[in-house]
Every structure is written in C-alpha cells, then in structure tokens.
C-alpha positions as CSV (number, residue, x, y, z in Angstrom):
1,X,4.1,-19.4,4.2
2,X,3.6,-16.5,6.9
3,X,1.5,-16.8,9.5
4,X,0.1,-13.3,11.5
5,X,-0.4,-14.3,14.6
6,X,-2.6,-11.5,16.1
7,X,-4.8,-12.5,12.9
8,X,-4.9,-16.2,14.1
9,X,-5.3,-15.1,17.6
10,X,-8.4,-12.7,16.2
11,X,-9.6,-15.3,13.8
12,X,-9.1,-18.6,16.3
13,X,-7.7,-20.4,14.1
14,X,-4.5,-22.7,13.9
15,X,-2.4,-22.9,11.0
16,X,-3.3,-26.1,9.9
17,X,-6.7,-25.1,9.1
18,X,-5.5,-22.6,6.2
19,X,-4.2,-24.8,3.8
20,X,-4.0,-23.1,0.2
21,X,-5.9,-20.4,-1.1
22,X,-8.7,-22.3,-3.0
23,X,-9.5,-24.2,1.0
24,X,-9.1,-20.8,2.3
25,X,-11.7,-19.5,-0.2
26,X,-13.8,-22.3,0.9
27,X,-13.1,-21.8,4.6
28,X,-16.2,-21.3,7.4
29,X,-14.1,-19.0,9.2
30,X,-14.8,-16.0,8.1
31,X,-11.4,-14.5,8.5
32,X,-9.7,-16.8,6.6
33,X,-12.1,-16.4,3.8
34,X,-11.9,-12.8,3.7
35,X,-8.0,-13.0,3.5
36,X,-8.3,-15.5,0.8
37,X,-10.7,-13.8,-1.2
38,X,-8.6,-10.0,-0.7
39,X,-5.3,-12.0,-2.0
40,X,-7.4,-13.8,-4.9
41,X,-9.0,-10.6,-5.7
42,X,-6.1,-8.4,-5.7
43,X,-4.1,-10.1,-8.3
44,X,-6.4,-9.9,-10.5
45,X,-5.8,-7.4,-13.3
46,X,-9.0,-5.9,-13.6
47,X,-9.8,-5.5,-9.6
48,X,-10.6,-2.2,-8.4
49,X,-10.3,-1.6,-4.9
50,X,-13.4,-0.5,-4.2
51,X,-14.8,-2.9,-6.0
52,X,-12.8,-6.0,-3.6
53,X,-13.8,-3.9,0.0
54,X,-17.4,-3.3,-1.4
55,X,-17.6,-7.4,-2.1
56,X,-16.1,-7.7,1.7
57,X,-18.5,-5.5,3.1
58,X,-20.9,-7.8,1.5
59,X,-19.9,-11.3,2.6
60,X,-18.8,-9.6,6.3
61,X,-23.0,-8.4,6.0
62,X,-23.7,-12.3,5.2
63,X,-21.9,-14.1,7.2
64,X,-20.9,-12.6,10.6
C-alpha cells in the first residue's frame, strides 16, 4: 500500500493507524475517513462526482 506523506504529515497520522478501508471508514481522523470514503465511493458504479464531494462537504461540516 502507498502512503502520502504530506497527507500523513497534514492528517497526523502514522501508518499503522490506516489499516484497510472498512477501519479507515470507521476512522476518528477525519482525513483518513474522508480518503476512505472518496476511494469507497468512487468505485462505485453509480457515483457521481458531485454527488461523493457534496457528501464530503457534509461530513467535513460535521466533523471538523
């Protein structure tokens, strides 16, 4: 798996706290969540794009 580390950096986050993409989704950092949900969302076959940044913009509202 690849690792950005100017996201971790921005994130503070290590690694190890990532695990796989249903943790992620399940994650309190809220940069690792929103990564996880824009890679769950995107293969989907029916996601807009809109539709995934407009459910972002939602949870960013939330949660930050």
């Amino acid at each position: 798996m690849a690792y950005n580390e100017q996201l971790m950096k921005f994130g503070k986050y290590e690694a190890y706290e990532v695990g796989n993409i249903y943790q992620a989704l399940e994650s309190d950092n809220y940069v690792i969540n929103v990564v996880a949900q824009i890679i769950k969302r995107s293969s989907e076959d029916d996601a807009k794009e809109s539709e995934i940044w407009r459910e972002i913009n939602e949870y960013l509202k939330r949660n930050v």
